[in-house]
C-alpha positions in Angstrom: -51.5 19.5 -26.2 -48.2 18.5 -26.7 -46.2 18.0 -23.3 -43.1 19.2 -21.9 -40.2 16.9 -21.0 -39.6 16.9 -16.7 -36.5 15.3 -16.9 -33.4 17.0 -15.5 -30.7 18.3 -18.6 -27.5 16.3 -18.5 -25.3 19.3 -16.8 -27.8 18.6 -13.8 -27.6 15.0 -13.3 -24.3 15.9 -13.7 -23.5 18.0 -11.0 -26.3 15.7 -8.5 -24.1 12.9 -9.9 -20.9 14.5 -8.9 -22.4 15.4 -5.0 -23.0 12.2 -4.5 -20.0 10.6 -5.4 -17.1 13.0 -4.3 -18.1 12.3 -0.8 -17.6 8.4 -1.6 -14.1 8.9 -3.8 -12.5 10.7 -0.8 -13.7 8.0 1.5 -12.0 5.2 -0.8 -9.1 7.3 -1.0 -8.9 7.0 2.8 -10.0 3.6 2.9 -6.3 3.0 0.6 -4.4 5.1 2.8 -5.4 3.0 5.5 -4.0 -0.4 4.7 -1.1 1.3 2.9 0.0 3.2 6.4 -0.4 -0.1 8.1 2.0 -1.7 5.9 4.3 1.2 6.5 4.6 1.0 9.9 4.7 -2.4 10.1 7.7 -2.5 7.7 9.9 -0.7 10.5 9.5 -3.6 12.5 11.3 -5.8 10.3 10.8 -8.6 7.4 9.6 -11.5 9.3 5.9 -8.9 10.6 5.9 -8.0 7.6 5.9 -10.9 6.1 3.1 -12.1 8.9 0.3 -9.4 8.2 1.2 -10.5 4.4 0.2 -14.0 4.5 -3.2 -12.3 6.7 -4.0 -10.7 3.4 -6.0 -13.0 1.1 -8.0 -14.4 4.3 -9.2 -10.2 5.3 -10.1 -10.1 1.3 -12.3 -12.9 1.8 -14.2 -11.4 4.0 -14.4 -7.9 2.2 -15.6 -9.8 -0.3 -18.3 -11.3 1.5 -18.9 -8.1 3.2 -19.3 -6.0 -0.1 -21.4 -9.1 -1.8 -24.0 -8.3 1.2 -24.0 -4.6 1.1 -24.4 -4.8 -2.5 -27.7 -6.7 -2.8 -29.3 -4.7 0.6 -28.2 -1.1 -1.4 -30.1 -2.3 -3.9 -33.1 -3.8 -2.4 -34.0 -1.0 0.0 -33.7 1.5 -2.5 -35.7 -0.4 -5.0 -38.1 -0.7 -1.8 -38.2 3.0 -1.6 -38.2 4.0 -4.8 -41.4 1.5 -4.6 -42.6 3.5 -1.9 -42.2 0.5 0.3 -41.2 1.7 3.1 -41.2 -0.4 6.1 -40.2 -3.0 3.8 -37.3 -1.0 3.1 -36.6 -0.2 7.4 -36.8 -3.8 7.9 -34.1 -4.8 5.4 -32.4 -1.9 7.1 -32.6 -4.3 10.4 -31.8 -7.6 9.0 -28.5 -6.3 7.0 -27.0 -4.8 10.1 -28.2 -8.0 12.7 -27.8 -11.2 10.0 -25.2 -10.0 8.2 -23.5 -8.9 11.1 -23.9 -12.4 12.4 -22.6 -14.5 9.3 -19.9 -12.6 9.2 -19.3 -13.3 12.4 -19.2 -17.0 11.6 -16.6 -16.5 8.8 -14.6 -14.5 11.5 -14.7 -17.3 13.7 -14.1 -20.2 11.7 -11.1 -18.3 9.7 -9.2 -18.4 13.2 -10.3 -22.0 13.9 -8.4 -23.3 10.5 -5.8 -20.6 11.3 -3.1 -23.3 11.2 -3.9 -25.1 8.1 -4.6 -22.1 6.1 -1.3 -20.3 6.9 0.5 -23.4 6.4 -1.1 -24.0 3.0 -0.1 -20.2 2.3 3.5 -21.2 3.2 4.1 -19.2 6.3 6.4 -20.6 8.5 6.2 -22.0 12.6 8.2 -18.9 13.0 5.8 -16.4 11.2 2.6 -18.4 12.5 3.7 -18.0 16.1 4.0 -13.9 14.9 0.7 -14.0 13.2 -1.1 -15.7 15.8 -1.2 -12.3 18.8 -1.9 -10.0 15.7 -4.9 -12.8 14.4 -6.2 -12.8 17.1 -7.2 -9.2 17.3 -7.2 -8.4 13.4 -9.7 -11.2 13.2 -12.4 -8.9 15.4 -11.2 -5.5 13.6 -12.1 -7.2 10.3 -15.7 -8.2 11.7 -16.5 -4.6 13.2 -15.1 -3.0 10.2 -17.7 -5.2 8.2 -20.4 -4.4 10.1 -19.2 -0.8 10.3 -19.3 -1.1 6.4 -23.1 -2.5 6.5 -24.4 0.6 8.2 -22.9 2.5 5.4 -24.6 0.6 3.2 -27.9 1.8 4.5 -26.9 5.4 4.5 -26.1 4.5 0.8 -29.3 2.8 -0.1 -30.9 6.4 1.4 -29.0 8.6 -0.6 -26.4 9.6 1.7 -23.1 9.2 0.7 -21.6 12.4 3.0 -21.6 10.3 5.8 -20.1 7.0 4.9 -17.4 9.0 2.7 -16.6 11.0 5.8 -16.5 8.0 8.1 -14.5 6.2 6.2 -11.5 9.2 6.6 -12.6 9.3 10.0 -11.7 5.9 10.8 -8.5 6.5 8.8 -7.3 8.9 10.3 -7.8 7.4 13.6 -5.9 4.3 12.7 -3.0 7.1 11.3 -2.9 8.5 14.8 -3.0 5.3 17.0 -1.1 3.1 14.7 2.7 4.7 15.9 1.7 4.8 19.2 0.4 1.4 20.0 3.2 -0.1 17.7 6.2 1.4 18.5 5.1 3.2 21.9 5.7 6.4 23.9 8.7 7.4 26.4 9.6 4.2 28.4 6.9 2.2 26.7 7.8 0.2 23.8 4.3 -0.7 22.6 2.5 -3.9 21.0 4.4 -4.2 18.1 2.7 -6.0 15.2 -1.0 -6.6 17.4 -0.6 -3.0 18.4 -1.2 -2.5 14.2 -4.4 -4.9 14.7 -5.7 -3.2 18.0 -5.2 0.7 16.3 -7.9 -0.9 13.4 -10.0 -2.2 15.7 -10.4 0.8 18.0 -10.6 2.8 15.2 -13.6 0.3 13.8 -15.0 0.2 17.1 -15.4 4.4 17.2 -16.8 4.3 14.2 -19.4 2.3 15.0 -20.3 4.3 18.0 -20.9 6.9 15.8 -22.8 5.2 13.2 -24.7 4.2 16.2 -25.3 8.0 16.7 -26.4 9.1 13.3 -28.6 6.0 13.2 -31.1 7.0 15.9 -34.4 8.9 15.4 -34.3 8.1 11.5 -36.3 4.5 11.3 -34.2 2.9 9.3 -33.8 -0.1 11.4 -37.3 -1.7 12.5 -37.3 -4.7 14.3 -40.7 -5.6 14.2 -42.0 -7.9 11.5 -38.0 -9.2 10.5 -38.8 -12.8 10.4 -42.0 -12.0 7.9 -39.7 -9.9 5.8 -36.9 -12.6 5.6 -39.7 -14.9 3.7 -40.2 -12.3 0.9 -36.7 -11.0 1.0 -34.2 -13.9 1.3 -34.4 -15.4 -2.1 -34.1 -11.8 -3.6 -31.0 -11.2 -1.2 -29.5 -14.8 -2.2 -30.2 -13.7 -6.1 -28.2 -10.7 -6.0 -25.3 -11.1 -3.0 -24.5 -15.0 -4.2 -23.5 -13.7 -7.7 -22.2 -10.0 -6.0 -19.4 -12.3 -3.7 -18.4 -14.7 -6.6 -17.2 -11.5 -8.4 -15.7 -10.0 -5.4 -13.6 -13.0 -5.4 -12.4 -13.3 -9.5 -10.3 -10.0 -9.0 -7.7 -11.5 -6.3 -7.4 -14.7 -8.9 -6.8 -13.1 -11.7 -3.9 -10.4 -9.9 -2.5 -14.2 -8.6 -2.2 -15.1 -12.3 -1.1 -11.6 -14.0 1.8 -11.8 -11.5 2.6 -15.0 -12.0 3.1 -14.4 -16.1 4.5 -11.0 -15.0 7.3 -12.8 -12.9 8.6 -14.3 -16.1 10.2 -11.1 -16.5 11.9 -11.0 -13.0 11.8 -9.5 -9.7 11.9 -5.8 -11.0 8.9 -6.6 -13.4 7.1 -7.9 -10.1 8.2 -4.7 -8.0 7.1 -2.6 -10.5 3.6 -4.5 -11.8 2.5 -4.5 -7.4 3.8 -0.5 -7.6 1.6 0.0 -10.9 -0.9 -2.1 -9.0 -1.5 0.2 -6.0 -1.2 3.5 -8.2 -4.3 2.4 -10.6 -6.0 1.6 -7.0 -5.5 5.4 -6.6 -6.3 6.5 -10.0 -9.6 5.3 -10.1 -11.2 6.7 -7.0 -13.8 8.5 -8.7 -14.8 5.5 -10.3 -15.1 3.4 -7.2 -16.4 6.5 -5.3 -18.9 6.4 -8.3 -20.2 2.7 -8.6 -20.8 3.1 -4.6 -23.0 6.2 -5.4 -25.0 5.1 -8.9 -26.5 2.2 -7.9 -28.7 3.5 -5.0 -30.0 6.0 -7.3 -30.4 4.0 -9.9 -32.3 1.2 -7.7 -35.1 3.8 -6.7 -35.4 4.3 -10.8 -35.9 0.7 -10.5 -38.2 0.6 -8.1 -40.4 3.3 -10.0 -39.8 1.5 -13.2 -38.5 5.2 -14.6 -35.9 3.4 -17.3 -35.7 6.8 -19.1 -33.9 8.3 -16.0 -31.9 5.1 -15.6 -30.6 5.5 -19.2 -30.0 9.1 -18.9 -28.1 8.5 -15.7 -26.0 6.2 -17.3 -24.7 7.7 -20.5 -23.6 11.1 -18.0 -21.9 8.3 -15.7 -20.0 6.8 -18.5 -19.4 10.4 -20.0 -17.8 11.7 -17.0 -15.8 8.6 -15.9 -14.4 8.4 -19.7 -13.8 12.0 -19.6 -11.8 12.4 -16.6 -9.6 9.4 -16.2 -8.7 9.7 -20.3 -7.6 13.4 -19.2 -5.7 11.7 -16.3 -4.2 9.2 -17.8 -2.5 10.9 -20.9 -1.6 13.1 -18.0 0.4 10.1 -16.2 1.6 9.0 -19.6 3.5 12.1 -20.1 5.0 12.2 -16.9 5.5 8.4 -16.7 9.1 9.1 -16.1 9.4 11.1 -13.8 6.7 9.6 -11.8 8.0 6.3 -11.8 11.2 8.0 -10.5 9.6 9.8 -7.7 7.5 6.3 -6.6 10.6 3.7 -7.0 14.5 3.9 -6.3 15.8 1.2 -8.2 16.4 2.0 -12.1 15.5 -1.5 -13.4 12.2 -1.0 -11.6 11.9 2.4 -12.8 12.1 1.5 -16.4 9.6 -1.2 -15.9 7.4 1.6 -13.6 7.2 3.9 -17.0 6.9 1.3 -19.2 3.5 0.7 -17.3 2.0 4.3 -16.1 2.2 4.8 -20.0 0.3 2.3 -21.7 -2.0 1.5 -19.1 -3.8 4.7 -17.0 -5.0 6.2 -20.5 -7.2 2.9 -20.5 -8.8 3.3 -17.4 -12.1 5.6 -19.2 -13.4 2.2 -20.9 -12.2 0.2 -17.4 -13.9 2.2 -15.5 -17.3 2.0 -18.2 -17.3 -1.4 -17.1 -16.9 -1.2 -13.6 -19.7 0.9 -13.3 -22.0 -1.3 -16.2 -21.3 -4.1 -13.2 -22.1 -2.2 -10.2 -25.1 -0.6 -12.1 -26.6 -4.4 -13.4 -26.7 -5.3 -9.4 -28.5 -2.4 -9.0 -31.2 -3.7 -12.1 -31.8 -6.7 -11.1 -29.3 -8.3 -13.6 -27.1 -10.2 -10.9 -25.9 -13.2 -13.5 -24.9 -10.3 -16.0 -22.9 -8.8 -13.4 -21.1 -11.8 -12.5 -20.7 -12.9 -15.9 -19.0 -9.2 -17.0 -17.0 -9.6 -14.0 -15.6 -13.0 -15.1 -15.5 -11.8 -18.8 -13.5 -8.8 -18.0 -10.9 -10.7 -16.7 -10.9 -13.8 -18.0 -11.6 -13.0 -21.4 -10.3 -9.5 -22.4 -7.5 -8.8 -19.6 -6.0 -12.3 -19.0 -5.5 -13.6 -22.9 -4.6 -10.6 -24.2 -1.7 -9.6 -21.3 -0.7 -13.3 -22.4 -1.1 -12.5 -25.7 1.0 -8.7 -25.4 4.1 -10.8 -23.6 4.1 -13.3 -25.9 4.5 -10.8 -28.7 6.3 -7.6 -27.2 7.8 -9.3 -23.8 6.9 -6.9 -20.7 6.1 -3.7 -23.2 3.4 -6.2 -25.0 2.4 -7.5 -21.4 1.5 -3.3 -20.7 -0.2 -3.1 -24.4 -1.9 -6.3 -23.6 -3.4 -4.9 -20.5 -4.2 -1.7 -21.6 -6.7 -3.2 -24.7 -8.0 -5.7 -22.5 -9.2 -3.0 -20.7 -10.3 -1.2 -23.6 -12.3 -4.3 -25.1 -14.0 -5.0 -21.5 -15.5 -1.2 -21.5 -16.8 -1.9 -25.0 -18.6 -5.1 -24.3 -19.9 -4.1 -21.3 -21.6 -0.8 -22.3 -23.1 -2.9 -25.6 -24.1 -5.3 -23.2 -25.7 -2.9 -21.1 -27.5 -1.3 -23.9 -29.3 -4.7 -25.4 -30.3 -5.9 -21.3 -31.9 -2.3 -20.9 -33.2 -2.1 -24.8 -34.9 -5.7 -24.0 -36.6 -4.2 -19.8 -37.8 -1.5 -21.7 -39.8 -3.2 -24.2 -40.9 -5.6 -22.0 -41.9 -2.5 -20.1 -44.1 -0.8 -23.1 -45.7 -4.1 -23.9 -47.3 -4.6 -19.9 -48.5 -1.0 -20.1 -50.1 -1.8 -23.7 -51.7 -5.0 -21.9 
């Protein structure tokens, strides 16, 4: 008798797709807004704050990075664990994320302000902006650490197949920080505020109320069980190491290789710069759905893993890949054709305008085959191919997007530079997917042949 296929059509996993990730996209959305009001406010203070939460930067994206390393590899182990039907394997991962990764990164918190001094002078900030940076360190250091921590309890809600309530959270806290950033800054009536720490202090209560409620939501479902932690360290630490070690190394490549596209892109001047770090924070905004999506994907896809179901895993791909490449092509030939007026609306300064249009043309239109390989990485954590993640990671960038911006300047100047970008891009979305293809082509036969044994 000849059997009928179960699997959901395409338009289905489609729309389940799309449910889970909107709530994610709107959260990173926020999650943008956030830093970007900060940096707003703190700019009416003057140059020299400014300049102080600046030089603050690369040490907070340190610790995202180690942050997003560790809430990558427990995503995908406890929804590998329930997909396994593993269950208080899976609750006890749910305590050790939130209690041992809570706890290293409290040690990165505390020794990045016991080499404060070092750091920021290797950074080349002043005595004058170090004895600014200093008040607002000191309470930006324990904002970072709740917001991590804040961000591991997401994680589990993630790992569970809830994305509603970490997207919402995440504008929660954002608008929080919108609402108590002007008035512990600047002040109200006769009260002229904290100044730059009152920027720090808005995050951290903001951080802090957010993890009272993910507190809340967290009790009666049994997600976090103590009991038996130690036990399930043994089995689980090596896995953990295996995917977060490789998971925080590419966290890491992205901030090194925008150090070295703006260092070529300075060749062309000051307005290039203003208008690469512009171009910079609108592609940030442009690819929400594709961040939104490689937060969502990988749960689901980790409880495919988990049931060894590779068929759903390859079905949930291609609509991933269809949708991403569908919407941001549409959005980006969008961009394209209003690249000038755009990049008049965004900047004031003609030289920088040029340069602006020069950039929202060549480069959002490549975003589809970015974003393939965005969500190829996130996916391959979610598999059990950690290395392969890494190594797209540092093939994206150091292969396809570095040589061939290079490559684009040396040939067309700063429209080349744009060109270059745009089909490193391109190439990086084509390797990864092929990649992707082979590693899952080679699970599944290894998969036939055990069920043949």
């Amino acid at each position: 008798m000849q059997q009928t296929d179960t699997r959901p059509s395409n338009l289905s996993l489609a729309w389940q797709l799309w449910q889970q990730t909107w709530p994610m996209a709107l959260g990173v959305m926020a999650l943008l807004g956030f830093h970007l009001v900060d940096s707003v406010f703190v700019a009416r203070l003057g140059t020299l704050p400014l300049a102080a939460q600046s030089f603050t930067f690369p040490l907070a994206f340190l610790v995202i990075g180690v942050q997003v390393g560790i809430g990558i590899a427990i995503a995908a182990l406890i929804s590998r664990a329930i997909g396994a039907g593993q269950i208080d394997d899976a609750n006890r991962l749910g305590a050790l994320v939130l209690t041992g990764g809570g706890a290293l990164l409290g040690v990165l918190v505390l020794l990045l302000w016991l080499v404060q001094g070092p750091i920021f002078s290797l950074l080349g900030a002043s005595e004058q902006v170090q004895a600014i940076i200093r008040p607002y360190w000191a309470l930006q250091l324990p904002a970072i650490w709740m917001g991590g921590v804040v961000y591991l309890g997401y994680s589990l809600f993630r790992a569970h197949g809830n994305t509603r309530f970490p997207g919402l959270m995440m504008v929660l806290t954002s608008l929080l920080n919108l609402i108590l950033d002007p008035l512990l800054i600047f002040g109200i009536g006769d009260w002229q505020g904290f100044g730059l720490p009152g920027a720090a202090l808005a995050t951290l209560l903001a951080f802090v109320i957010g993890a009272l409620l993910l507190v809340w939501a967290l009790r009666g479902k049994g997600w976090v069980q103590r009991h038996g932690m130690l036990e399930q360290v043994k089995v689980s630490g090596l896995p953990f190491l295996h995917i977060a070690g490789p998971a925080m190394i590419s966290q890491l490549m992205p901030p090194l290789a925008a150090m070295l596209a703006t260092a070529l892109v300075a060749r062309s001047g000051e307005q290039a710069v203003a208008a690469w770090g512009m171009a910079s924070r609108l592609e940030s905004f442009t690819i929400v759905l594709v961040l939104g999506m490689t937060m969502a994907l990988p749960p689901w896809l980790g409880r495919c893993y988990g049931r060894r179901d590779w068929d759903t895993v390859q079905q949930l791909m291609k609509v991933g890949a269809i949708m991403v490449i569908g919407w941001q092509t549409l959005l980006g030939l969008m961009l394209a054709v209003l690249a000038v007026p755009l990049a008049n609306l965004l900047v004031e300064t003609a030289p920088v305008q040029g340069y602006l249009a020069v950039l929202i043309r060549c480069m959002p239109p490549s975003f589809g085959l970015l974003g393939v390989c965005m969500l190829v990485v996130s996916a391959s954590n979610a598999l059990g191919w950690p290395m392969r993640a890494m190594l797209l990671s540092f093939l994206r960038l150091f292969l396809c997007y570095l040589p061939l911006l290079w490559l684009g300047f040396q040939l067309g100047g700063f429209g080349g530079l744009a060109l270059g970008a745009a089909f490193g891009n391109l190439m990086a979305g084509v390797m990864a997917w092929m990649g992707y293809q082979q590693a899952l082509s080679t699970v599944e036969v290894a998969s036939a042949g055990a069920v043949d044994s």
